[in-house]
N, C-alpha and C positions, 0 to 999 in steps of 0.2 A: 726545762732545767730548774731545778730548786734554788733560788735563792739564798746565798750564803747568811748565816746567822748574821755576819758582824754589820753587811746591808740592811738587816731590820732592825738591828740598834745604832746605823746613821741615819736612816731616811723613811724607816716606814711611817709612817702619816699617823699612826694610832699616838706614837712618841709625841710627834708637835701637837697635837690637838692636848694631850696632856697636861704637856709642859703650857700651851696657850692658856688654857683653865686655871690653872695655880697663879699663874701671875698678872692675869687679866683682871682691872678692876677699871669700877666709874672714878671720875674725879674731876673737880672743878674746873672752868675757865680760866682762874686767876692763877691757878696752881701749874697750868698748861703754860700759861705766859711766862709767869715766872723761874721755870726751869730751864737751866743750861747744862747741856755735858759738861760744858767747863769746869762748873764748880768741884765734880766729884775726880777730876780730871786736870792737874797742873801741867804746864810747859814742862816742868821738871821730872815729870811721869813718863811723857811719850818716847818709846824707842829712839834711839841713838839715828834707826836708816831712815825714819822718817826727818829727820833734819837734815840727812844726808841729800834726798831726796828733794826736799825744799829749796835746797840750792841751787839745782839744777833746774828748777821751777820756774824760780825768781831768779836766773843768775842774767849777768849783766842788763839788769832793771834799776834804775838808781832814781826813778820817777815815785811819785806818791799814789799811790792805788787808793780807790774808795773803796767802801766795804764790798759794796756790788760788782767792782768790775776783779777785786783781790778773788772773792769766792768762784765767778765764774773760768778767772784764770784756772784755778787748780783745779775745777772740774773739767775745764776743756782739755790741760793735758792728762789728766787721768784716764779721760774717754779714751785720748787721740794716742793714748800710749801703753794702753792694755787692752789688747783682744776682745776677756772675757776669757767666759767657759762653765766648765763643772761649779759649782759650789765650793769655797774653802772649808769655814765655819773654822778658822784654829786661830793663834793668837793675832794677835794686827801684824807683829811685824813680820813671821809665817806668812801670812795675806799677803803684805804688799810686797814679797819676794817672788810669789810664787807668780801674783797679778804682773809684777811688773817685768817675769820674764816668761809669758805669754802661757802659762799653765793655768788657765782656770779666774773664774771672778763672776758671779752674779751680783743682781743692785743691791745686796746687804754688802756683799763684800764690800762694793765701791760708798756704800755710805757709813762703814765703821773704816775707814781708810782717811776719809772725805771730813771725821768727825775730828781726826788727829791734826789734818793740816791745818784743819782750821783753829786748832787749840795753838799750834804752833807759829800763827799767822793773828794771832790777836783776834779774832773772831767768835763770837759769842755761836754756839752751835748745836742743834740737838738734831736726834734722830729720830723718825715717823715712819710706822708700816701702817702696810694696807690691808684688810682682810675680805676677801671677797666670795661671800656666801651665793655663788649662782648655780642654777642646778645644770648650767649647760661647759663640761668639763673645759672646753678652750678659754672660757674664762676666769673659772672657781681657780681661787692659789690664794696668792699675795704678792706685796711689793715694799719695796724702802725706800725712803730718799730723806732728802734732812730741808732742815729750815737752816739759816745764820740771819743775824741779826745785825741792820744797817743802820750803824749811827746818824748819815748822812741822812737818809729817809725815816728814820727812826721808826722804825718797825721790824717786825722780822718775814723775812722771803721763803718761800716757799723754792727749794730748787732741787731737780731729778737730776744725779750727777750721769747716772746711767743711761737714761734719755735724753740728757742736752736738752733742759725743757725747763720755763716756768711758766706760772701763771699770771693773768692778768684779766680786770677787767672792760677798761676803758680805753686804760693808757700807759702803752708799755713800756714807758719807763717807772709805771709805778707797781713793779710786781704783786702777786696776792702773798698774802703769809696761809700756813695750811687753817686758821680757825677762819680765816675770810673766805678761803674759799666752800669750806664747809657752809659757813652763813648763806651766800649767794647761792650754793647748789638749791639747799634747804627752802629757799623763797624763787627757786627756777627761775633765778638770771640768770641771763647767757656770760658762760664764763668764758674767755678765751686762753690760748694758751701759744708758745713762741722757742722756736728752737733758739739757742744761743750758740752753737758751734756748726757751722757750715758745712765738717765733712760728716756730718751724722743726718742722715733723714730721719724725718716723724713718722713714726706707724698713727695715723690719726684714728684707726680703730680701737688701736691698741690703747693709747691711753684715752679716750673715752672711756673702754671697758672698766679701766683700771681705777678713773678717779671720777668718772660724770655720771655712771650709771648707780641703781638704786642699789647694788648687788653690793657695793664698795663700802666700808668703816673704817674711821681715819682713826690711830690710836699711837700716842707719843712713845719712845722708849725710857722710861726712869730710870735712877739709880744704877747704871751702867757706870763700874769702874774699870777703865781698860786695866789697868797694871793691877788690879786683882782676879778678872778673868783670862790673863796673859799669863800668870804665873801657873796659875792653873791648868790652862789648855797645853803649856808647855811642861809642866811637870809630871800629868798624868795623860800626855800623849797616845800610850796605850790603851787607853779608854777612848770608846767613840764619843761624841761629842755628845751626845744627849746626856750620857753618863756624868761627862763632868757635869754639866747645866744642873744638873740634878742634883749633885754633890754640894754645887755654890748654892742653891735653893733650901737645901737642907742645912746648909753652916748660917742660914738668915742674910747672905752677903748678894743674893738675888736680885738682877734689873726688873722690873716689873713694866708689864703693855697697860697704861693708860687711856682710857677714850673716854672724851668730853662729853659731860654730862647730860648734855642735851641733844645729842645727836646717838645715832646708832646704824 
């Protein structure tokens, strides 16, 4: 059976490699550090349901959370209270209606979701995919997940909201941030890695594949405005989603895929 038109203008693969190419570029270390979603991104931006949602997060909590144990809170109920499923790709707050009433959510979903709590939770935050060029198809895709940045340990962590996972190398209460981990793979230290949420098992193949092996390229997400790709995904809803991307890429109001200049 033929595959409908509107299926190869959501997902055929020729689309993303495109759209990958146009906003794919090198750029510095210092530039990698210094960027947060937050900036492009205020408290006063984020949907109305994600604060609704935050309540019920945090509610009857009246304890002071550190950055570490704040961020894994929200990923652990994110995990523990959406299914998953199909892909969304439509506005955040679309997203986390449809996530949170068990229709659908891959790990971009759960880290453009992930990126809002934590705007809304004080939390310094950005977002990281994966690109994995292997020739052997159970691997080749990609992946998301975000960094937040912890006052207390002053640095920033690397953490898989979707895997219930971070890194570390020694000692895990000192998680890795994603340029640490890239440094260490790069000089083949053994990296380790540590579930944080109890009802979630590790696929241990799985993310080897995804972040240890040679096939994997870590690259940040920039210049992401929710409430400018929100209006958009909602206004011209009748457009498949590459459409719009394409549309914001062409008004110059485009995120752009980052990877550190020294690594590939």
């Amino acid at each position: 059976m033929k595959r409908a038109l509107s299926w190869y203008l959501r997902r055929h693969p020729f689309l993303f490699k495109i759209r990958y190419r146009l906003v794919s570029k090198r750029t510095s270390l210092n530039r990698i550090e210094c960027f947060c979603y937050n900036d492009n991104n205020p408290k006063t931006d984020i949907p109305v349901l994600f604060h609704k949602f935050n309540n019920i997060i945090f509610k009857k909590i009246d304890i002071e959370f550190s950055d570490l144990k704040k961020a894994k809170k929200i990923a652990v109920w994110l995990r523990n209270n959406i299914k998953g499923g199909p892909g969304i790709g439509k506005s955040s707050e679309y997203a986390l209606r449809k996530m949170t009433q068990g229709e659908g959510g891959v790990c971009s979903d759960f880290a453009q979701v992930f990126n809002n709590f934590c705007v809304i939770n004080d939390l310094k935050v950005k977002e990281w995919g994966i690109k994995i060029d292997s020739p052997l198809p159970s691997i080749a895709g990609g992946h998301s997940f975000n960094e937040f940045y912890s006052k207390e340990l002053r640095k920033w962590i690397l953490i898989d909201v979707s895997k219930s996972i971070y890194f570390y190398q020694s000692n895990p209460k000192v998680p890795l941030s994603a340029i640490e981990l890239l440094y260490l793979k790069k000089k083949n230290i053994k990296i380790n890695f540590k579930s944080f949420n109890k009802k979630i098992a590790i696929d241990n193949n799985r993310i080897t594949d995804l972040y240890l092996t040679s096939f994997s390229s870590l690259f940040v997400i920039t210049n992401y405005c929710n409430k400018t790709y929100d209006y958009y995904l909602t206004k011209l809803a009748f457009f498949p989603e590459s459409v719009v991307h394409g549309l914001v890429f062409l008004r110059g109001n485009s995120y752009s895929f980052e990877f550190p200049s020294y690594y590939s």
